[in-house]
C-alpha positions as CSV (number, residue, x, y, z in Angstrom):
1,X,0.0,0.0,0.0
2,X,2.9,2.7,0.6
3,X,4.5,1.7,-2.6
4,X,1.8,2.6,-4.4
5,X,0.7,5.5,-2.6
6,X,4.9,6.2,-3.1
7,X,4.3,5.9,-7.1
8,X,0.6,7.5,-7.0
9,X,2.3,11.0,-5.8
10,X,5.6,10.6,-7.9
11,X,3.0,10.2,-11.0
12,X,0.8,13.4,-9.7
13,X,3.5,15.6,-8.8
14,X,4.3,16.8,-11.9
15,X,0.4,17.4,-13.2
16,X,0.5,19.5,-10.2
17,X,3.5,21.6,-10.8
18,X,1.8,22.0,-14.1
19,X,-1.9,23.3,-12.7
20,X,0.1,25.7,-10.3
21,X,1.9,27.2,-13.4
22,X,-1.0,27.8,-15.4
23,X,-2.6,29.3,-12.3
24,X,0.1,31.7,-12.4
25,X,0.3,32.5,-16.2
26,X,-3.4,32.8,-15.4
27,X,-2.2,35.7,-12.6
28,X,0.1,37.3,-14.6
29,X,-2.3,38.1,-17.2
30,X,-4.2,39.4,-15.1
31,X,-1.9,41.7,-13.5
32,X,-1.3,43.4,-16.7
33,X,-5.0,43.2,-17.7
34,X,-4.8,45.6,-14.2
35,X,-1.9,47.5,-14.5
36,X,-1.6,48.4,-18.0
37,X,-4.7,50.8,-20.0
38,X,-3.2,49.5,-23.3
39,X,-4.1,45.9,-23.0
40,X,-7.7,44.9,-24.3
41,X,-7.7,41.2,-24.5
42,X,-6.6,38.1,-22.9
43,X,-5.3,36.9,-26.3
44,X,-3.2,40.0,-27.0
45,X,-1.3,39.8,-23.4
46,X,-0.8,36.1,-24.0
47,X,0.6,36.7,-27.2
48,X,2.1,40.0,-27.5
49,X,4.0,41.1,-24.4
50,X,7.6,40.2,-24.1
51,X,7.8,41.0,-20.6
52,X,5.3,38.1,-19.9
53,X,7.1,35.7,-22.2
54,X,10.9,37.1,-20.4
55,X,9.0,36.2,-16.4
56,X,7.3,32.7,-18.0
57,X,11.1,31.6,-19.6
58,X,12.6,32.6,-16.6
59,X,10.6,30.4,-14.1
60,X,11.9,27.6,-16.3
61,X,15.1,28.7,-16.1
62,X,14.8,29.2,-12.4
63,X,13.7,26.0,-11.8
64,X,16.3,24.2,-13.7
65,X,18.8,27.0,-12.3
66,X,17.5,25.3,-8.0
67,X,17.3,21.3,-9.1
68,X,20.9,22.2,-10.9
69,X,21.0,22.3,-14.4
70,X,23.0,25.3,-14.4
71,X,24.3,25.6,-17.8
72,X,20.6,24.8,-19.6
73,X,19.1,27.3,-17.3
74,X,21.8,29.9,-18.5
75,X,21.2,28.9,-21.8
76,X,17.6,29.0,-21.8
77,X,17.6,32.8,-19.8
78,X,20.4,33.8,-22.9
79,X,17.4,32.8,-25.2
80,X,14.7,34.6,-23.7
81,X,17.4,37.5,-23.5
82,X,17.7,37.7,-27.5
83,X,14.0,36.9,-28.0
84,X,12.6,39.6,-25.5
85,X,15.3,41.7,-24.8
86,X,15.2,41.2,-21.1
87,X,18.0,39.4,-19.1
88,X,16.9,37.6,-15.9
89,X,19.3,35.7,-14.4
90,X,18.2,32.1,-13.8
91,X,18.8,32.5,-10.0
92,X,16.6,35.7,-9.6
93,X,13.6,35.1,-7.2
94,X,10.7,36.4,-8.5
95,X,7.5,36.5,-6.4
96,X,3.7,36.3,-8.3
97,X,2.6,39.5,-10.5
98,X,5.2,40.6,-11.1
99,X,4.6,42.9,-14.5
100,X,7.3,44.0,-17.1
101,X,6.0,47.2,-18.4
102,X,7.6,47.1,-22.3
103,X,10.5,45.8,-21.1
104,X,13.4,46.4,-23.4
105,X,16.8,47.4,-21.4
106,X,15.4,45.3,-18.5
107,X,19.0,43.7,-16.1
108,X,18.0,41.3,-13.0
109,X,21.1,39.8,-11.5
110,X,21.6,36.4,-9.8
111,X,20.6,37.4,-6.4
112,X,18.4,39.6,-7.0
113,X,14.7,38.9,-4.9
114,X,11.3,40.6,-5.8
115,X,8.3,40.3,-4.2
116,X,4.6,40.2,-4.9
117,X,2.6,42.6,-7.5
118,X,5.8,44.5,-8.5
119,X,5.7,47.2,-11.4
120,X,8.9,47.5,-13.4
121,X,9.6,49.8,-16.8
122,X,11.7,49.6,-19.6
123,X,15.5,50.2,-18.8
124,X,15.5,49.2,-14.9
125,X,18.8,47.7,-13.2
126,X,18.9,45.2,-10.2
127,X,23.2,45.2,-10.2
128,X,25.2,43.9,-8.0
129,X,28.3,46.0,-6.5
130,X,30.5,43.4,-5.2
131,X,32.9,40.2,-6.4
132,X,31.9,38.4,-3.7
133,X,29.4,35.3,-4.4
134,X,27.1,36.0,-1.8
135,X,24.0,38.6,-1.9
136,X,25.3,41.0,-4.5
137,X,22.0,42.6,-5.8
138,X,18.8,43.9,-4.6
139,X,15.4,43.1,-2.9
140,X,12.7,44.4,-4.0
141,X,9.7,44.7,-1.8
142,X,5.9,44.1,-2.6
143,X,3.6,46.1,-4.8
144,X,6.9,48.5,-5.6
145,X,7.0,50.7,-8.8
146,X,10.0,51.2,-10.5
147,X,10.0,53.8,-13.3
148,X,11.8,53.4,-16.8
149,X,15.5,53.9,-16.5
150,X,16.0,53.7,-12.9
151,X,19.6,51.6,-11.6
152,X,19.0,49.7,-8.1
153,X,22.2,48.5,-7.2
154,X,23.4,46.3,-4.4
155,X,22.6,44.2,-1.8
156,X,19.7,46.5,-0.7
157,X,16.1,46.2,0.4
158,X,13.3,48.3,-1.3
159,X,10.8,48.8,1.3
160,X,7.0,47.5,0.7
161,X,4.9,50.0,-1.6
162,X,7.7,52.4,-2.8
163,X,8.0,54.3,-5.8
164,X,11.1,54.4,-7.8
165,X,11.1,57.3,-10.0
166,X,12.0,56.9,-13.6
167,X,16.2,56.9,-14.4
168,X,16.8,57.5,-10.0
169,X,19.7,55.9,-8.7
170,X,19.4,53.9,-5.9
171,X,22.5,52.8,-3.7
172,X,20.9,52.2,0.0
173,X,18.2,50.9,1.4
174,X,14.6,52.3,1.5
175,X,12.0,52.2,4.2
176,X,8.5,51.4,3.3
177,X,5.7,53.7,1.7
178,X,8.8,55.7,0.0
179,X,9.2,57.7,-3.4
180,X,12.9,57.6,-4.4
181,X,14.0,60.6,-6.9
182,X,17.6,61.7,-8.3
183,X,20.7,60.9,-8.9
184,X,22.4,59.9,-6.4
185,X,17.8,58.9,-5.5
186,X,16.7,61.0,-3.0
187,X,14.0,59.1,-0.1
188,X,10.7,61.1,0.5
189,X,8.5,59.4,2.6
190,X,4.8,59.9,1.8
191,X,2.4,61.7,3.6
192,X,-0.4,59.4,2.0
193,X,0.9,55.9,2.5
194,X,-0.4,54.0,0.4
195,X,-2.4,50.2,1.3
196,X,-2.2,46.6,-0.1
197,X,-6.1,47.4,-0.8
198,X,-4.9,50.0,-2.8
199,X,-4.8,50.0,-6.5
200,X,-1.0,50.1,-8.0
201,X,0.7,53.2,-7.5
202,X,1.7,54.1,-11.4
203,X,1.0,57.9,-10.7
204,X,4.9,58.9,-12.4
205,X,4.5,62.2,-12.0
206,X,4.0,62.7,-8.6
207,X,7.8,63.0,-8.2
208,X,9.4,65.7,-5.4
209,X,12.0,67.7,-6.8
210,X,14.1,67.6,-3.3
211,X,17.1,69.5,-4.7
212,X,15.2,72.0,-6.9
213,X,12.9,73.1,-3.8
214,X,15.9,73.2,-1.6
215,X,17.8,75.4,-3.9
216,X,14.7,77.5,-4.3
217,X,14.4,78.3,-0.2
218,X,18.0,78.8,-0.4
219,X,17.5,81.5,-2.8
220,X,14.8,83.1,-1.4
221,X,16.8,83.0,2.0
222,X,19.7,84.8,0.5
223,X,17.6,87.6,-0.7
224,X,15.6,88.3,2.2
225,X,18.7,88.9,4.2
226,X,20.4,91.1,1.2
227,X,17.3,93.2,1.9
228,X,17.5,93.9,5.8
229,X,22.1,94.9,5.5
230,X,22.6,97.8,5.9
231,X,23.8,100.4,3.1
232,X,21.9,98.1,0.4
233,X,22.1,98.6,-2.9
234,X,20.8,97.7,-6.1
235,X,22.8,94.7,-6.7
236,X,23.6,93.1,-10.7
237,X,20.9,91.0,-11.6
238,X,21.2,87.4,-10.9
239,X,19.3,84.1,-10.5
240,X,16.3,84.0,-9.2
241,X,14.1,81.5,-7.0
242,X,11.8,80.1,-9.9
243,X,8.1,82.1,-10.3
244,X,5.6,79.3,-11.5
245,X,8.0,76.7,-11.6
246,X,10.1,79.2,-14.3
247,X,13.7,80.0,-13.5
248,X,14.8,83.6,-14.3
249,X,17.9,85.6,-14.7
250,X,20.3,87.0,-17.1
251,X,23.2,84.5,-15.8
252,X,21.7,81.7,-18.0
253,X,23.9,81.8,-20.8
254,X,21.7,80.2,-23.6
């Protein structure tokens, strides 16, 4: 009787890996049924979007990559590399909707983790920053948006519902309920966090200028106390604070 219950689950196990894959092409297309306003049809996702087709080869890969059939599962991510134009390394974790916006440019290294319901654009970086063969790259948390362009590199944690704005350069960690701008990326926290129940974040221009406001008080600053010396006179003219988001001054030189 244990041999064949033994034989009965060896037989099933593999009919069930394959109903818990469809399930999760089943997800996927959802996700981008969700997330994206230029999908219309089941059929088109399924048949059209390369970042679905890059996630699908890689769970392959990933799974040959863990029972150790390293070089297949490097060949196989080289294939979907030159047939989507994304490169997922076979070793990347990659948690359930997870949604390739486009996709084109798109670099996930070895150790790289990502959790549930993430948002990633064209362009994006997970690097690693280190020779050592340990964790190297970044993890990225749940229902995170990372904007077209934007590097994320090293052995770094992206906090739960975070916005990375588009080309920001991320080199330490980020807390939770963050938007991350800049070069090197600049953390605001929000004053609106936003909720699982919530509906994906994929609002790109709600994106602080931290620098440019900074530099604007400093200005402003600077001219109030020119105004209380002393003896004050007219002075050349010279940049000023911006007036509806419009810089002024004659030391532009274009």
């Amino acid at each position: 009787m244990i041999n064949e219950t033994l034989v009965l689950n060896r037989m099933t196990r593999p009919l069930g890996r394959a109903f818990r894959y469809l399930a999760t092409i089943r997800q996927d297309v959802a996700s981008v049924l969700e997330r994206d306003p230029a999908a219309r049809t089941w059929l088109e996702v399924l048949l059209v979007y390369s970042g679905l087709h890059a996630i699908w080869i890689h769970r392959i890969a990933h799974w040959l990559w863990q029972h150790n059939f390293r070089f297949i599962a490097r060949w196989l991510s080289q294939f979907s590399r030159w047939l989507t134009g994304i490169e997922i390394h076979p070793g990347a974790k990659i948690g359930k909707g997870f949604f390739i916006d486009h996709g084109m440019g798109v670099v996930i290294g070895e150790t790289a983790e990502i959790g549930e319901q993430v948002t990633m654009y064209h362009g994006v970086t997970l690097g690693g920053t280190s020779l050592e063969k340990g964790k190297r790259h970044p993890t990225i948390g749940n229902r995170v948006v990372i904007g077209a362009g934007a590097k994320i590199l090293g052995a770094i944690t992206i906090g739960d519902d975070s916005r990375i704005g588009a080309n920001a350069v991320v080199v330490k960690s980020v807390p939770p309920n963050s938007v991350v701008v800049g070069v090197p990326g600049q953390i605001v926290q929000r004053s609106r966090p936003h909720r699982p129940s919530d509906a994906p974040d994929l609002n790109h221009t709600a994106l602080p200028d931290v620098l440019g406001v900074a530099l604007k008080q400093l200005l402003e600053r600077v001219e109030v106390l020119e105004t209380r010396l002393d003896g004050h006179t007219a002075a050349a003219l010279h940049i000023h604070a911006p007036d509806s988001e419009v810089w002024q001054g004659q030391d532009f030189s274009i």
